[in-house]
C-alpha positions, 0 to 999 in steps of 0.5 A: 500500500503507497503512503498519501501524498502530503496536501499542499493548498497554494493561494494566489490571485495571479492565475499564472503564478498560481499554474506554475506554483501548482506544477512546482509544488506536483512535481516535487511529489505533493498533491495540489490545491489551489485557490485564487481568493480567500473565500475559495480558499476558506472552501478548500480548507474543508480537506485540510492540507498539510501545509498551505502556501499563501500570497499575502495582497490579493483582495485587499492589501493584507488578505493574506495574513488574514487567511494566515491568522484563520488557518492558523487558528483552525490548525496551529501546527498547520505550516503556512508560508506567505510568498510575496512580492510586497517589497518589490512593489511598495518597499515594505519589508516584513520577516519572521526574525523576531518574536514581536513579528511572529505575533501578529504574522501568523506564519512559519515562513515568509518568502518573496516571490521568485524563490528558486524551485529547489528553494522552495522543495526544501523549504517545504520539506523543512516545514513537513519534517520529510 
């Protein structure tokens, strides 16, 4: 009998970075879901994914540390990744390096877009204990 996949829920509302983190994610051996707003998202949360890959402005500017919070408070140990490219477009700089930060951004990673995908595969391994 084979082991299930590990379910990766990936949310973002540009439908070309969703695609082709959807074919990064497969192609590392995850199962897929993905997502292009929070409602869709708080749907699809109805099979829990094993970690949840969000993009932080999509509806409004801070949709998703929202979605972060929410998940986070339905599944503490549910991993959460923001991947973003806020720094880029408005200057704004967030990260996890300090307790204070930790409070109020309710994720275990913080990224900016354009990782590279053998980043990616081992921040996620990292975050699932593989």
């Amino acid at each position: 009998m084979s082991e299930e996949k590990k379910l990766v829920l990936i949310v973002d509302d540009d439908p070309d970075y969703l695609f082709q983190m959807k074919h990064h994610v497969e192609s590392f051996g995850f199962d897929v879901t993905t997502a292009e707003s929070v409602a869709e998202a708080e749907k699809a949360m109805s099979r829990k994914p094993d970690l949840a890959i969000l993009d932080l402005m999509m509806e409004t500017q801070d949709a998703g540390f929202i979605l972060a919070y929410k998940i986070k408070k339905d599944y503490p140990d549910l991993p959460v990744i923001i991947a973003s490219a806020v720094t880029s477009e408005t200057g704004l700089k967030f990260n996890l390096d300090t307790e204070e930060d930790k409070k109020w951004i309710k994720a275990d990673l913080y990224i900016e877009k354009g990782i590279r995908p053998d980043q990616l595969h081992r921040e996620i391994s990292k975050l699932l204990k593989l």
